[in-house]
N, C-alpha and C positions, 0 to 999 in steps of 0.2 A: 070113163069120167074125165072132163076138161079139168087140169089143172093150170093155173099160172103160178108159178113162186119166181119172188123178187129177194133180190139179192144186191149188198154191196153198201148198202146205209151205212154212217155210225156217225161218230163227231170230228168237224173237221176244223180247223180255224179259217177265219174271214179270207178270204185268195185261194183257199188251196181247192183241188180235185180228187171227185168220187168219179166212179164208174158202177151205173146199176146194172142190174143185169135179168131176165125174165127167159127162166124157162119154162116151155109148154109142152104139154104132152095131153096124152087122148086124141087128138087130133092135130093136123096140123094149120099153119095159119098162111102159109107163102100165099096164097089169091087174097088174103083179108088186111082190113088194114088194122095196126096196130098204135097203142097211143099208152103215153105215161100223163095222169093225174097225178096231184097232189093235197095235200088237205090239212091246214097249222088249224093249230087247236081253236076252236070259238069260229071260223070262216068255214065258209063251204066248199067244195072240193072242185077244183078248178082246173079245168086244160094248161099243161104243160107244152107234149113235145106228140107228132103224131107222122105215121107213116106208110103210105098206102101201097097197095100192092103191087106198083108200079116202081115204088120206092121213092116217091116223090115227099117231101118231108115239109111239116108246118108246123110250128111254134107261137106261142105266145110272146106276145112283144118285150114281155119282162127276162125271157131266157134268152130268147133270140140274139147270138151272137156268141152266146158262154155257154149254151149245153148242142148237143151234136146228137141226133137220133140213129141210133141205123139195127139194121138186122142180120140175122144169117139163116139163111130158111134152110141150110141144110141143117144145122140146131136144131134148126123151131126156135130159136130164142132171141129175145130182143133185149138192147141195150140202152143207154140213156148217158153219155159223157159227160160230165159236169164241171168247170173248169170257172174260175175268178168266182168262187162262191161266193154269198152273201148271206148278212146273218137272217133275213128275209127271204131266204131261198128254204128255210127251217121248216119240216112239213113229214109228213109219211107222205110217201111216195106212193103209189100204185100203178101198176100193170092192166092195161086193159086189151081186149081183141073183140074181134067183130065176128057175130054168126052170121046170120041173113045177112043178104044186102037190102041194104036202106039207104031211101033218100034223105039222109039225117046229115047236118053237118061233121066233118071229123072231129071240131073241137068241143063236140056238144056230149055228155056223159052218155046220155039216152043212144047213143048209136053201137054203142058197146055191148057184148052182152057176158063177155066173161073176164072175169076180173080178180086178180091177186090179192094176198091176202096183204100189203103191204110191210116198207121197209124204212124205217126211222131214218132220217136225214136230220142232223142239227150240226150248225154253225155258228162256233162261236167266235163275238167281234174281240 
């Protein structure tokens, strides 16, 4: 059975930094690419940070610059740095990993098929 658990949320003030954290097990993900969603309450849940099995890495224009994706496949687990936060960055986080390959965009939810149970991030200004 695939698990993801996320790890590493809590309360942080405006500027400062988290580090999340995603471990996996049942299988492992090093060929898949892997991706962090998130989702503030009343919006829809929306591409964050993503990175593919190459290790090449893509972002949202709204993180891009202040969060930092990376993995370690000898883990299984992937990470999500978050650094000059904002009270707008306020969200459950989620972990997401890829089964099949699909011609699906990386920042699109639907390409994902396993997914965390998520981890509360809020920021206060």
């Amino acid at each position: 059975q695939v698990q993801l658990v996320e790890s590493g949320g809590g309360l942080v003030q405006s500027g400062g930094s988290l580090r999340l954290s995603c471990a996996a097990s049942g299988r492992t993900f090093s060929s898949s690419s892997m991706g962090w969603f998130r989702q503030a309450p009343g919006k829809e849940r929306e591409f964050v940070a993503a990175i593919d099995w190459v290790g090449a890495t893509y972002y949202a224009d709204s993180v891009r610059g202040r969060f930092t994706i990376s993995r370690d496949n000898a883990k299984n687990t992937l990470y999500l740095q978050m650094n000059s936060l904002k009270p707008e960055d306020t969200a459950v986080y989620y972990c997401a990993a890829q089964g099949p390959v699909r011609r699906t965009p990386i920042f699109s939810p639907s390409r994902y098929d396993y997914w965390g149970q998520g981890t509360q991030v809020t920021v206060s200004s």
